[in-house]
C-alpha positions in Angstrom: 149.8 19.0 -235.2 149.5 20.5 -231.8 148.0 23.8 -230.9 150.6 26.4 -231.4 151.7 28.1 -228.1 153.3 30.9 -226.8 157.0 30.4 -225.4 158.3 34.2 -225.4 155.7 37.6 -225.6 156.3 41.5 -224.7 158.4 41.5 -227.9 158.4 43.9 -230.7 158.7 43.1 -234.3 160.3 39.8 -234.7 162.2 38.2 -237.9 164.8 35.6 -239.2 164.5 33.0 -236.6 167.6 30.5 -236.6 168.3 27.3 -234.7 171.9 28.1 -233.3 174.1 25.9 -230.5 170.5 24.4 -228.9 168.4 27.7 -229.2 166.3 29.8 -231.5 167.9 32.9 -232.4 165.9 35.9 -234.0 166.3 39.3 -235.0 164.4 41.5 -232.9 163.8 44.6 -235.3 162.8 48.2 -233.1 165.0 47.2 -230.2 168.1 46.6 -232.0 168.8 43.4 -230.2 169.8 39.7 -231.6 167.5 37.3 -229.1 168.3 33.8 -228.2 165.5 31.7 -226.7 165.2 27.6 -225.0 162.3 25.8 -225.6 161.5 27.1 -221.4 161.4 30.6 -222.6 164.1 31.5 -221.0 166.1 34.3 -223.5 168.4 36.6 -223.1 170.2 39.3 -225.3 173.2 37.5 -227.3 174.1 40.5 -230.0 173.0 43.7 -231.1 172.3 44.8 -234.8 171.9 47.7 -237.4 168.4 48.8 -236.1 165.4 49.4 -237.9 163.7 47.3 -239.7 164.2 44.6 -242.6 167.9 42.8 -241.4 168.9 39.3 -240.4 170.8 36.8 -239.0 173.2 34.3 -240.0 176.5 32.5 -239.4 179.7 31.9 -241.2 181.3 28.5 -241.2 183.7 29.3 -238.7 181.0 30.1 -236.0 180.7 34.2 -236.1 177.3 35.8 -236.9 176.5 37.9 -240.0 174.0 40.4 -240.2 172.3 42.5 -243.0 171.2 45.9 -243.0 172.7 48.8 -244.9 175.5 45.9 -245.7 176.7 43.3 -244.2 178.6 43.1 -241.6 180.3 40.8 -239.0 180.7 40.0 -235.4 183.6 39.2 -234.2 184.2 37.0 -230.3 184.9 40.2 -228.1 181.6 41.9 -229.8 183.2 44.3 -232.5 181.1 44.7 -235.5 183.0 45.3 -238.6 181.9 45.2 -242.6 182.5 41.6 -244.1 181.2 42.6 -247.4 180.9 45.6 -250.0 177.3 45.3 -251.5 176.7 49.3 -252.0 177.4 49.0 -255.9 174.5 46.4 -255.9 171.9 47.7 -253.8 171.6 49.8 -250.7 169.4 48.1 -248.0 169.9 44.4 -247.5 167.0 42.3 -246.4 167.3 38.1 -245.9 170.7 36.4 -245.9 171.3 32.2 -246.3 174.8 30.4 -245.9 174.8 26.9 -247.3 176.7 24.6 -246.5 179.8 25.5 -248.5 180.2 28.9 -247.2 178.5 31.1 -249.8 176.6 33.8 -248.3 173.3 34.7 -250.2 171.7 38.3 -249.3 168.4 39.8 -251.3 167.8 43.5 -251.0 166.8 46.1 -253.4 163.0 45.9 -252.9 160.6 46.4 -250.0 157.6 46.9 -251.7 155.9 47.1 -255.5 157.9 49.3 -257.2 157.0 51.3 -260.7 159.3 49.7 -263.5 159.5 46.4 -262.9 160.7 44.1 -259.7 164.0 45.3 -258.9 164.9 43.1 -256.0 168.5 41.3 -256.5 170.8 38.4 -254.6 174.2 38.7 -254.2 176.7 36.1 -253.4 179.1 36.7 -250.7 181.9 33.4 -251.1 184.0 32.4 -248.3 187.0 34.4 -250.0 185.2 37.7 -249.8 184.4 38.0 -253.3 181.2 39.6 -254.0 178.7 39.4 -257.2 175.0 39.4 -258.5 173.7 36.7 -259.2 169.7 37.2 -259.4 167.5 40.2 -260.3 164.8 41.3 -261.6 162.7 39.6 -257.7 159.7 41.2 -257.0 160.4 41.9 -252.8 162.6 38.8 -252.5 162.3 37.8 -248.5 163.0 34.4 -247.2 165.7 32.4 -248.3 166.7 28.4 -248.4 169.0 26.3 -249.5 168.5 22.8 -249.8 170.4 19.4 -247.8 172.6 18.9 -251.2 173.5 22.9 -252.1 172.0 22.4 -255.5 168.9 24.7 -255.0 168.0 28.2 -253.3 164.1 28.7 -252.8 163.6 32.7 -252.5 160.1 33.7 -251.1 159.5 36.3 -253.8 156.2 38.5 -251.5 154.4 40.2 -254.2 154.8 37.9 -256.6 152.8 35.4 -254.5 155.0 32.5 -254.3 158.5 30.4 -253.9 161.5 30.6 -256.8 163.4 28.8 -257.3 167.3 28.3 -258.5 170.2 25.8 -259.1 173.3 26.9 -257.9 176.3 26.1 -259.8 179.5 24.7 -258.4 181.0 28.4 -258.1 177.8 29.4 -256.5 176.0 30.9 -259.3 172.6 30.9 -259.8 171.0 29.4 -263.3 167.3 28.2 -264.3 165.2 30.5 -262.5 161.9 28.9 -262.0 158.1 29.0 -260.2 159.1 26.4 -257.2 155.5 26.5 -255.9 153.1 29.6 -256.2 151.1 31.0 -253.7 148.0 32.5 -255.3 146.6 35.4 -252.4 149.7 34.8 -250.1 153.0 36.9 -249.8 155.7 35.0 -248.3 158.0 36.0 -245.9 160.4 33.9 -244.0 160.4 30.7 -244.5 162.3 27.3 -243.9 162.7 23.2 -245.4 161.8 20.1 -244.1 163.1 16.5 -244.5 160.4 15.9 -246.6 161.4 18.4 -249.7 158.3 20.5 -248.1 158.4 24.6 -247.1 157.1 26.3 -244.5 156.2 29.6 -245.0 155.0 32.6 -243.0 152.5 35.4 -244.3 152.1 38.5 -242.2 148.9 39.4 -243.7 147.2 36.4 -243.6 148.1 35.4 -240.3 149.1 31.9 -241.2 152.2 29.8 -241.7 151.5 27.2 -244.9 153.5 24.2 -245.4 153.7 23.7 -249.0 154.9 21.4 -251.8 156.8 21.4 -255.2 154.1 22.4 -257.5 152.4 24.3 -255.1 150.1 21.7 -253.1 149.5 22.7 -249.8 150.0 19.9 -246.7 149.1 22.6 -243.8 148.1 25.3 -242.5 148.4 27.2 -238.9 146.0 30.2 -237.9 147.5 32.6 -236.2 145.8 35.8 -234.5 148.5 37.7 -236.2 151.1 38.4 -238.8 153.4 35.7 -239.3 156.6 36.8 -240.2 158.6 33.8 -240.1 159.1 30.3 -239.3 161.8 27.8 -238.3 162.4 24.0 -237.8 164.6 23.2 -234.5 164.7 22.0 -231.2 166.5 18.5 -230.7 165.0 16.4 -232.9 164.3 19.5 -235.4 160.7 18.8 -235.9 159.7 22.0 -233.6 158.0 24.6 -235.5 159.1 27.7 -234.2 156.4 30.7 -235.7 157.8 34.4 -235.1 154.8 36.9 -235.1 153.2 40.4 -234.3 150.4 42.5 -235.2 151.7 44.8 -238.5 149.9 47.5 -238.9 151.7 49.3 -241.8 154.6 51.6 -241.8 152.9 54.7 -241.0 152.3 52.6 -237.4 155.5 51.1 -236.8 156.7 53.3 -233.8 153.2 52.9 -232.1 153.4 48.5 -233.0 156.8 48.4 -231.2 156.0 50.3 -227.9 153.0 48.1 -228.0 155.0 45.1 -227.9 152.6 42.4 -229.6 155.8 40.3 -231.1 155.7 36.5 -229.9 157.3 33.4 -230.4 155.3 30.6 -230.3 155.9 26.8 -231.1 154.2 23.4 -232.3 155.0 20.1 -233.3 156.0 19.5 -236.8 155.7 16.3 -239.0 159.5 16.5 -240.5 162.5 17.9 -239.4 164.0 20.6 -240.4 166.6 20.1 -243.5 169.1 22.3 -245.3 170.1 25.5 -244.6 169.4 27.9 -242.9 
């Protein structure tokens, strides 16, 4: 692989990264700004969101962006924003979100951080018909989110459990057979993203490193960063460009003084599969 490098810097904290209509978008948290950037750095401002820290990006079928945050909520063509979904009876800050490729909306919340009584992070299904239910708990900090080429399986990134679950999804979008996909002993992951091959790409903020990883947990790869990775993404034309979102985290009690520092970049490298599934 080549030696990452830097096509975007100045930035703030920087999350969900998505390859949308020939650029990577990203959620850039402390500015309250959705970011679109080409593979020349060029980037502009495209959407705003809820501010603060912890939401995402994503898009419905029909082409309009979701983001998470409090709830979730949709943007319509002329820029409105307006709630798509009622998740306060299920948690009440909304982290990652996933559509696959029938529609189905997956969000995690509920946990940012270990928590006394057990993990109490959940995933709620949003369908296309607006229905909304739980269909995972018990996550300890669920983050990342994928769903693979055939809909059959969503990988959560589950940080302080160290490691990748794993879940079929049912016809009706249900999840069933909760399982260890690939564990991660001393890493937390974050965002992450499939390949052609069946392989994951993970981030970890505090170990400055994106891993690529296996079923079972064997790792193919491993990029040093010179800090935290937050999240990673397969695009470009060809999808094999590894797009690596990261800043230097310094713990809550720091955020304010991180984001006028503005360490956030996004770099790139080449990648030995494309990118596969969803998001």
């Amino acid at each position: 692989m080549s030696e990452p490098r830097v096509i975007l810097s100045g930035l703030a904290y920087v999350e969900s990264p998505r390859w949308h209509d020939g650029r990577l978008w990203f959620a850039h948290w402390g500015t309250d700004e959705v970011v679109a950037v080409g593979l020349d750095g060029k980037s502009e401002v495209v959407a705003h969101g809820p501010g603060g820290l912890g939401w995402s990006i994503d898009w419905l079928a029909d082409g309009r962006l979701l983001t998470t945050g409090p709830g979730l909520l949709l943007h319509e063509p002329d820029g409105s924003e307006v709630p798509h979904a009622d998740l306060t009876d299920l948690a009440g800050d909304w982290n990652e979100i996933v559509v696959d490729g029938r529609g189905n909306a997956y969000v995690n919340g509920g946990m940012f951080g270990p928590a006394e009584g057990g993990p109490s992070g959940v995933v709620a299904l949003v369908t296309p018909n607006g229905s909304v239910r739980r269909v995972g708990d018990g996550l300890a900090f669920p983050n990342g989110m994928a769903v693979t080429p055939d809909n059959r399986t969503l990988i959560v990134a589950e940080s302080w459990a160290e490691g990748l679950t794993a879940y079929d999804i049912a016809g009706d979008g249900t999840l069933s057979s909760r399982r260890v996909w690939a564990a991660t002993p001393g890493d937390h992951p974050d965002g992450i993203c499939l390949d052609a091959d069946g392989a994951v790409w993970y981030a970890d903020v505090g170990k400055r490193h994106c891993v690529r990883v296996r079923e079972g947990g064997e790792v193919l790869a491993t990029i040093a960063l010179d800090r935290g990775a937050f999240a990673c993404m397969l695009g470009g034309p060809d999808g094999r460009t590894l797009f690596m979102l990261a800043a230097d985290w310094r713990g809550f009690e720091q955020v304010e003084e991180a984001i006028a520092d503005r360490t956030g970049q996004v770099l790139v490298t080449d990648a030995t599969a494309p990118h596969a599934g969803w998001p």
